[in-house]
N, C-alpha and C positions, 0 to 999 in steps of 0.2 A: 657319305651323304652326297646325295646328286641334285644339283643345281642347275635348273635351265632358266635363260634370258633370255628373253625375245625382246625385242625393240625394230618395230616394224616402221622404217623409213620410205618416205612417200618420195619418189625422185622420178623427177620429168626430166624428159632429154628426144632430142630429137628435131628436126628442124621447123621453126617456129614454135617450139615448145616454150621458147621466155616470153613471147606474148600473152600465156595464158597465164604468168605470174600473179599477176594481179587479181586475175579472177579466183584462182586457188586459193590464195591468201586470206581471199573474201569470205569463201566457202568456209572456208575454217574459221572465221570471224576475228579474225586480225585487226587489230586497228594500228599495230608499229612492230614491223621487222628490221630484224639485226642483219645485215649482209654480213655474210662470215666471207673472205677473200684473200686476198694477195694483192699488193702492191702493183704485180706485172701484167695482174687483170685488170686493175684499174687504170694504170697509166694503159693500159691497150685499148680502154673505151668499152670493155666487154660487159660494166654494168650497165651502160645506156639504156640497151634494150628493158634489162631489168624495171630497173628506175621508174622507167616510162609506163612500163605497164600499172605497178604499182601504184602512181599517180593519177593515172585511170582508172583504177579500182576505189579509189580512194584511202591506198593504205599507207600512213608515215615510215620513211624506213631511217635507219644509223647503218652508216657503213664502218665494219672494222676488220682492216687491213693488216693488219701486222701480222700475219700471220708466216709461220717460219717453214722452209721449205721441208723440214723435219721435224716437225710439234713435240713437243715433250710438254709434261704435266702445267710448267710455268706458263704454257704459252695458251694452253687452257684455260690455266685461270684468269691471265688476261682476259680470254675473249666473253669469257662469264661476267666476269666484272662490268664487262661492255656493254654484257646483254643486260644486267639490273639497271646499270645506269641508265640505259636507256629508258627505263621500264618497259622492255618491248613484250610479245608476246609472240611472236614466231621469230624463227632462225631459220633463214635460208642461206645456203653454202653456193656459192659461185665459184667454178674455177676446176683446178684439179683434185685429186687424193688427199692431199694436207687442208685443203680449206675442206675438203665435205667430212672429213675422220673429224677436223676442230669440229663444225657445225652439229655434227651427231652428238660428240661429247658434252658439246652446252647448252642443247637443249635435255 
């Protein structure tokens, strides 16, 4: 039996590309994002720009940090849990490979 997935992820990068956070968010109709991250992003100040945008958009966000420099299943479930409780409705991944593989997994 053959089995194909697709899950088509929308990923902006590029300079000045976190200013338009906010307005993407919008577009999609967001009203509260889950920051998926790392610790060394946030103490580095690298969601500011995020953040900022965001609150020009008018969109609420939860940030959640714990994320492990090697994710395994557990760490998934944490950040799931993060996203209900928040009752957010988008997941954006800030950071390297472990926070955007978390980020894809829990949405």
């Amino acid at each position: 039996m053959t089995v194909a997935w697709s899950f088509p992820t929308r990923i902006l990068f590029g300079d000045g590309s976190v200013d338009e956070t906010g307005a993407e968010a919008k577009k999609l109709g967001a009203k509260h994002a889950l920051l998926v991250t790392d610790r060394g992003v946030v103490h580095a100040g690298l969601l500011d720009g995020v953040t900022r945008s965001l609150k020009k958009a008018g969109v609420a966000w939860s940030i959640f940090d714990d994320t492990a420099t090697n994710p395994e299943e557990p760490d998934v479930d944490k950040a799931t849990d993060a996203f209900r409780g928040a009752q957010a409705d988008l997941v954006i991944g800030v950071g390297g490979g472990a926070p955007l593989d978390v980020a894809k997994l829990v949405r």
